[in-house]
C-alpha positions in Angstrom: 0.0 0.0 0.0 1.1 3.2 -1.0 1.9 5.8 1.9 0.4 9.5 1.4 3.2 11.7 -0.1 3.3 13.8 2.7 4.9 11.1 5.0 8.0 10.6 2.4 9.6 13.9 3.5 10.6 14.3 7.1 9.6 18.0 8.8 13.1 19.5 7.7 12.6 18.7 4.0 8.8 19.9 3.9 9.3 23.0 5.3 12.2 23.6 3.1 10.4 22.5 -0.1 7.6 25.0 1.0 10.0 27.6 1.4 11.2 27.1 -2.0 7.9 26.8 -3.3 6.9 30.1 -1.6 10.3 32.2 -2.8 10.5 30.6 -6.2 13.0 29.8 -8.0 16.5 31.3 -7.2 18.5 34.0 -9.2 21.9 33.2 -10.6 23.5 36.5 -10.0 27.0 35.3 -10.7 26.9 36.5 -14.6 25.0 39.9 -13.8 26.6 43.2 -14.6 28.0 45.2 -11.8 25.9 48.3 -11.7 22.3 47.1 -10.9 20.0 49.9 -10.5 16.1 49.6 -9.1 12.9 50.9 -10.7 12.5 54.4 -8.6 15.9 55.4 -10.5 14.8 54.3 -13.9 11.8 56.6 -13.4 13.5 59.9 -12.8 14.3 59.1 -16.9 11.5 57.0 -18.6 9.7 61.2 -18.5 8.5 63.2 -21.2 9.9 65.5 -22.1 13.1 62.9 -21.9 16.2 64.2 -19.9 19.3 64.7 -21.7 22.3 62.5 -20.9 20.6 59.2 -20.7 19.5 56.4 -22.7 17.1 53.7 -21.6 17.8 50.4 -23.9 15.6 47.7 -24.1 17.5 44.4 -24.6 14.8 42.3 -25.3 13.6 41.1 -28.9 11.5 43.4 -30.9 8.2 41.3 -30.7 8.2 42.0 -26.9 9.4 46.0 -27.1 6.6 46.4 -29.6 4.0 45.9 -27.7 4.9 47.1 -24.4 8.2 48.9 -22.8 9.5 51.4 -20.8 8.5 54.6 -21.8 11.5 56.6 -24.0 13.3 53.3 -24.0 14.9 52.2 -27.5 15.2 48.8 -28.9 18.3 47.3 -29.3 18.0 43.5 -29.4 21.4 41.5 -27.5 21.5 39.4 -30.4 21.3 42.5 -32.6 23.3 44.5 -31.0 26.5 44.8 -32.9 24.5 45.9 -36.3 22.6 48.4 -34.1 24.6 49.6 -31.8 24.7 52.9 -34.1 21.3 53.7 -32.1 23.4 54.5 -28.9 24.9 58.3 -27.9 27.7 59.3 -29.2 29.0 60.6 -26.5 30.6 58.0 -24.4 29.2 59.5 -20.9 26.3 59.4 -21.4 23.9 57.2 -18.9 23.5 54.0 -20.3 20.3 52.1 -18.9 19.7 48.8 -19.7 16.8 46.4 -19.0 15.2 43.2 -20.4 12.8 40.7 -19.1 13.6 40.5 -15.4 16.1 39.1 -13.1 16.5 35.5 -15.1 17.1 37.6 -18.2 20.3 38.1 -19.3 20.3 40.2 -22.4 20.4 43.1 -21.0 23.7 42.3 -18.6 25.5 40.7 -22.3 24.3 44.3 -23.6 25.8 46.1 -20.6 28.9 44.5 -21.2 29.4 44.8 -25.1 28.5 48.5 -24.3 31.1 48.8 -22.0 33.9 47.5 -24.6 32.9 49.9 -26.9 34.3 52.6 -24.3 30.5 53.6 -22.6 31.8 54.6 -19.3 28.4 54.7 -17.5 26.2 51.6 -17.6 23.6 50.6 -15.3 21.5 47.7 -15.6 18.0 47.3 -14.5 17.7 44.0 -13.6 14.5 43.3 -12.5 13.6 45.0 -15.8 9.7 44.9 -17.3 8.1 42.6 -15.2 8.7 44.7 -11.9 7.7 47.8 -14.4 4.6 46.1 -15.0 4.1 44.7 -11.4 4.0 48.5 -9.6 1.6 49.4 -12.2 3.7 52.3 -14.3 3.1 53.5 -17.2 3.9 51.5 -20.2 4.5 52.7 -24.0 4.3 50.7 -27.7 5.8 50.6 -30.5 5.0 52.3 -34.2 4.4 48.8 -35.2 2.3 47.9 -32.8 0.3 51.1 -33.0 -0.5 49.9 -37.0 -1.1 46.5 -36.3 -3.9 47.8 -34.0 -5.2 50.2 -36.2 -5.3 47.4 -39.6 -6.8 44.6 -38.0 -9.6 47.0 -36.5 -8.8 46.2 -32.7 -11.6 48.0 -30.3 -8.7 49.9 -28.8 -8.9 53.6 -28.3 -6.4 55.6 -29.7 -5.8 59.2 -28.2 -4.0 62.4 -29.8 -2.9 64.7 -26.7 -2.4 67.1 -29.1 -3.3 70.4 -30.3 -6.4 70.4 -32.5 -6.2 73.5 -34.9 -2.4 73.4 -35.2 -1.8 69.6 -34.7 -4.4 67.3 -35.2 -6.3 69.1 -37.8 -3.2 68.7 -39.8 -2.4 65.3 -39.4 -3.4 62.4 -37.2 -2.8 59.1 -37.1 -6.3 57.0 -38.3 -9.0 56.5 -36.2 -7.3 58.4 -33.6 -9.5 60.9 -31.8 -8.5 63.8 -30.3 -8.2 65.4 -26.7 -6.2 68.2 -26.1 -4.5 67.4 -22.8 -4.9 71.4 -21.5 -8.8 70.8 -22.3 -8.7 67.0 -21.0 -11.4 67.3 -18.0 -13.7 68.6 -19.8 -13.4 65.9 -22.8 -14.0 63.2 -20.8 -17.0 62.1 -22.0 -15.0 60.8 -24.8 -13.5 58.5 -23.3 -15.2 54.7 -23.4 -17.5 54.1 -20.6 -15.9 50.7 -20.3 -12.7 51.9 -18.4 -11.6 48.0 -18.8 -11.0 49.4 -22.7 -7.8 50.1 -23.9 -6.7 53.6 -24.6 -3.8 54.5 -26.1 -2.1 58.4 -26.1 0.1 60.2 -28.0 1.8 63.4 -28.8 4.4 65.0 -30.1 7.3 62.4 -29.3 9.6 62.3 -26.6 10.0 66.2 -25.9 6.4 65.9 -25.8 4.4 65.6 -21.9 0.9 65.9 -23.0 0.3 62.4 -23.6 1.8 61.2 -20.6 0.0 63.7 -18.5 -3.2 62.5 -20.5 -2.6 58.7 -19.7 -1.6 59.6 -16.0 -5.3 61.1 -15.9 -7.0 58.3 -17.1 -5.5 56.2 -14.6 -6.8 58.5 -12.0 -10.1 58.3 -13.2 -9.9 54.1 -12.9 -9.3 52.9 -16.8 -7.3 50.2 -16.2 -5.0 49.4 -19.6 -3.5 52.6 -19.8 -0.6 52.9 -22.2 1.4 55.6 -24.6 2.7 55.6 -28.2 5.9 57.8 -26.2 7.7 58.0 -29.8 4.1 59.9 -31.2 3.6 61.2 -34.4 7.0 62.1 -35.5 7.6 58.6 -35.6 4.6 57.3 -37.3 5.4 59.8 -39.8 9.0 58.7 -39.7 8.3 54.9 -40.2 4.9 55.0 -42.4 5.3 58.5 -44.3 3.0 61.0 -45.0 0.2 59.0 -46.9 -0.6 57.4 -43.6 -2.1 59.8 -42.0 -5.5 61.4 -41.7 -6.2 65.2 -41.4 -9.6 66.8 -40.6 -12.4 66.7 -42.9 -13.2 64.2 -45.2 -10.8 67.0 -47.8 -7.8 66.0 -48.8 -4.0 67.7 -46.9 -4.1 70.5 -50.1 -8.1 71.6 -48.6 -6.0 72.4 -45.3 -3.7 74.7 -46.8 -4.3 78.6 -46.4 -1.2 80.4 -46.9 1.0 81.3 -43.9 -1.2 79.7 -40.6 -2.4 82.6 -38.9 -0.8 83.3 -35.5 2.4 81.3 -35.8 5.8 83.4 -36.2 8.2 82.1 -38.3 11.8 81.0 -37.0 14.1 83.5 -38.7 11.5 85.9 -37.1 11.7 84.9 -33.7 15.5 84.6 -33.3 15.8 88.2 -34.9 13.5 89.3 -32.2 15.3 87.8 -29.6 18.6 89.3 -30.8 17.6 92.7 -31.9 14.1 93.4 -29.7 10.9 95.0 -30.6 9.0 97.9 -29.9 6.8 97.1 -27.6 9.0 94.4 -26.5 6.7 91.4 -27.0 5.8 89.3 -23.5 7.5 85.6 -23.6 5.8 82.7 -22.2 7.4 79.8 -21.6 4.3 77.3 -21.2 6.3 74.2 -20.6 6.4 72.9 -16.8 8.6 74.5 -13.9 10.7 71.7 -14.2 11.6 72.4 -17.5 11.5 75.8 -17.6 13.9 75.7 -14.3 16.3 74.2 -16.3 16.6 77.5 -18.5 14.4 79.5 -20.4 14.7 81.9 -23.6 16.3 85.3 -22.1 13.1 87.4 -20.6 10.7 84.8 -20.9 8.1 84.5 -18.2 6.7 80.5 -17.4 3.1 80.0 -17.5 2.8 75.9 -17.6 -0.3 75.1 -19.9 -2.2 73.6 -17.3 -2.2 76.9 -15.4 -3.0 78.9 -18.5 -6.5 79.4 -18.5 -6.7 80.5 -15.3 -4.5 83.5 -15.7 -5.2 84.7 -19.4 -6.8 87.7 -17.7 -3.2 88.7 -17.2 -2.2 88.6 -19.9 -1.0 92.6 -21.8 -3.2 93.6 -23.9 -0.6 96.6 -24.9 1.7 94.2 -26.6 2.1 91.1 -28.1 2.3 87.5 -26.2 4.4 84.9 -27.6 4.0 81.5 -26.2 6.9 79.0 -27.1 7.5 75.3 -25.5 9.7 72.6 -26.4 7.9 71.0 -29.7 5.3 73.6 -30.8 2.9 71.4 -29.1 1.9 73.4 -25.8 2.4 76.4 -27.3 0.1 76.1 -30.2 -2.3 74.8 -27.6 -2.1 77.9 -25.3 -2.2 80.6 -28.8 -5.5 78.8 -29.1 -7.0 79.1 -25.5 -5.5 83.3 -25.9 -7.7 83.2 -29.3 -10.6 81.6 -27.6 -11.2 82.6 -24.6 -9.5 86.1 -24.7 -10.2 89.6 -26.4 -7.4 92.0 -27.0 -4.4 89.2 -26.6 -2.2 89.8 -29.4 -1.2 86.0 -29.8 1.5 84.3 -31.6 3.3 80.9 -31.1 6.7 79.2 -32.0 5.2 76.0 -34.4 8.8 74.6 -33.7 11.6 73.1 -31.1 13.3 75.5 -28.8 15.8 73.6 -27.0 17.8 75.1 -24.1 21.5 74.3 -24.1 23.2 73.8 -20.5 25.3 77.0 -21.3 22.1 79.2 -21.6 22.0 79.3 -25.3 19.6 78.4 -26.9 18.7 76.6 -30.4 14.8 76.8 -32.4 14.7 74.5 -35.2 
C-alpha cells in the first residue's frame, strides 16, 4: 500500500520544499553586470519631455518591445546589438540604462557589457527590468508597429492624440485616432469609453512631448485600467509610415487644409531676430512648458506659464503688446495661442510652431 506523499519527506525537508515553493525559483547572479540599478531610478528618466544625458535600452527582442516597454526606451536587441549599436549616444558618458525581461534575463547584462567594450563609461543595468515595471503598475509605451497593427486589424482599442487640435491634429493624425487636447482634457471626458476595462492608447508629439503622458496619467486616476502611450508619437509614425498614412480633418484632402501662412504662428528666422535685436513694444515671452523644464533654462526674458495653469490666468495677460508663447515642440504652445484666441479679447497671440531647446550654457537653439 502506498503511503500519502506527505509522510516521504521528514519535517526539515517539507518545510524547506515549501519555502522554495513560496520564494520561487532562485536567481543566478553570478553573470549579472556590476551596476544594478532599481525601478525608482529608472523613473527619474523614462519622462516626457526625456532628460538629456541618458539612454534607456531595451534588450529584449522586438516582438516583446513592440507591444509594451518602458517609456523613451529604444530597442536594441542583445543578439542585434553589434548591427545596431549605431542607435546609442555618441558621447561616451552618457547614462547608459539597460533592461530586459527580469532578473533571469540576461540580455540586458551581455548588452551592458558589449556596451562597455565599446568605451561607454556609465552603464547601469535594470535587472529586475519589465516585469517589476509592470508589477507596480507604471506607465507603459508601444511601439510604431504595434500602434499599425492595431489600427489594420480593426482592434476596439482607443487611440488618443494629446495634441493640439487646430495646429496639430487638424493637420495630421494618425487614423482612427480621436482627439483630446491634454490642456482641455477634464472637460473631454465624456470621450472617453465608458468601459474603463477598454484600452486607450495616447500620444503626442514624441519624446519632448508631456501631453500624452500627462493625459494617460489622468486616465488612470479616473480608474481605466489598460493605460498605455505611443511615447515615440507622431513624428515617428510619420517617420516609419510616411506622409500617406495619416489622416487630417475633414473628409478633404492635406491641399483643402492649406491657407497660406497659418495665422498666429511666427516664423523661425523671425523669432531669433527678435530675440537678438528686440521689438517695440517688446513682445511678452511665455514659456508654457512645466517649472521643471523651464527651471532648467528659459529663452532670455521669458516669463513661465505651464499650460495647465494657463486658463486661469489669461486675464493677465497685456493687452498693450504682443504675447508669444513657445515650448519645447510647438505642441503646448500652439495649444495655449488657441486658449488666448478663444477665450480672450485683445491678446495679441503668436506661437513658436517649432523646437526650442535650451542648451546647459544658456543658449539656446529653435529649429
Amino acid at each position: 500500500m502506498l503511503k500519502p506523499m506527505s509522510l516521504l519527506f521528514s519535517a526539515g525537508a517539507l518545510g524547506l520544499l515549501l519555502s522554495a515553493c513560496a520564494t520561487g525559483p532562485s536567481v543566478d547572479r553570478s553573470n549579472w553586470y556590476d551596476e544594478i540599478v532599481d525601478r525608482d531610478v529608472v523613473k527619474q528618466y523614462a519622462v516626457t519631455p526625456q532628460p538629456e544625458g541618458v539612454a534607456i535600452i531595451d534588450s529584449r527582442p522586438a516582438r516583446r518591445y513592440e507591444p509594451g516597454h518602458i517609456p523613451t526606451a529604444i530597442n536594441i536587441p542583445d543578439t542585434q546589438f553589434d548591427r545596431h549599436a549605431d542607435l546609442l549616444p555618441e558621447d561616451r558618458s552618457t547614462l547608459l540604462i539597460f533592461y530586459c525581461g527580469g532578473v533571469q534575463c540576461p540580455l540586458s547584462h551581455q548588452s551592458a557589457r558589449r556596451a562597455e567594450e565599446l568605451g561607454y563609461e556609465n552603464i547601469k543595468v535594470y535587472a529586475k527590468g519589465m516585469p517589476d515595471w509592470k508589477e507596480a503598475g507604471e506607465l507603459v509605451a508601444v511601439g510604431a508597429d504595434h500602434m499599425r497593427n492595431l489600427i489594420e486589424s480593426g482592434d476596439q482599442t482607443l487611440i488618443v492624440d494629446s495634441r493640439p487640435t487646430k495646429r496639430k491634429y487638424d493637420l495630421g493624425h494618425l487614423p482612427t485616432a480621436i482627439n483630446i487636447p491634454d490642456s482641455r482634457f477634464d472637460s473631454m471626458t465624456h470621450l472617453l469609453p465608458a468601459d474603463k476595462d477598454t484600452p486607450v492608447i495616447f500620444y503626442c508629439d514624441g519624446y519632448r512631448c508631456p501631453l500624452s503622458a500627462n493625459s494617460a496619467q489622468k486616465a488612470m486616476d479616473m480608474g481605466y485600467t489598460d493605460v498605455k502611450t505611443f511615447a515615440a508619437g507622431y513624428p515617428r509614425w510619420v517617420e516609419a509610415f510616411g506622409d500617406e498614412d495619416v489622416a487630417v480633418a475633414g473628409a478633404g484632402s492635406a491641399g483643402e487644409l492649406q491657407q497660406g501662412p497659418d495665422e498666429g504662428i511666427i516664423s523661425v528666422a523671425a523669432f531669433e531676430r527678435l530675440l537678438e535685436e528686440g521689438s517695440n513694444p517688446a513682445p511678452l515671452i511665455v514659456d508654457v512648458r512645466t517649472p521643471d523644464e523651464a527651471a532648467n533654462g528659459t529663452l532670455p526674458g521669458a516669463i513661465n506659464i505651464p499650460i495647465g495653469d494657463l486658463e486661469d490666468k489669461l486675464d493677465t495677460l497685456p493687452r498693450n503688446r504682443p504675447v508669444i508663447f513657445f515650448c519645447s515642440t510647438g505642441g503646448r504652445s500652439g495649444e495655449a495661442y488657441d486658449m488666448a484666441v478663444l477665450l480672450t479679447e485683445g491678446v495679441d497671440a503668436y506661437f513658436v510652431d517649432a523646437a526650442v531647446t535650451i542648451l546647459a550654457d544658456g543658449s539656446y537653439n529653435v529649429e
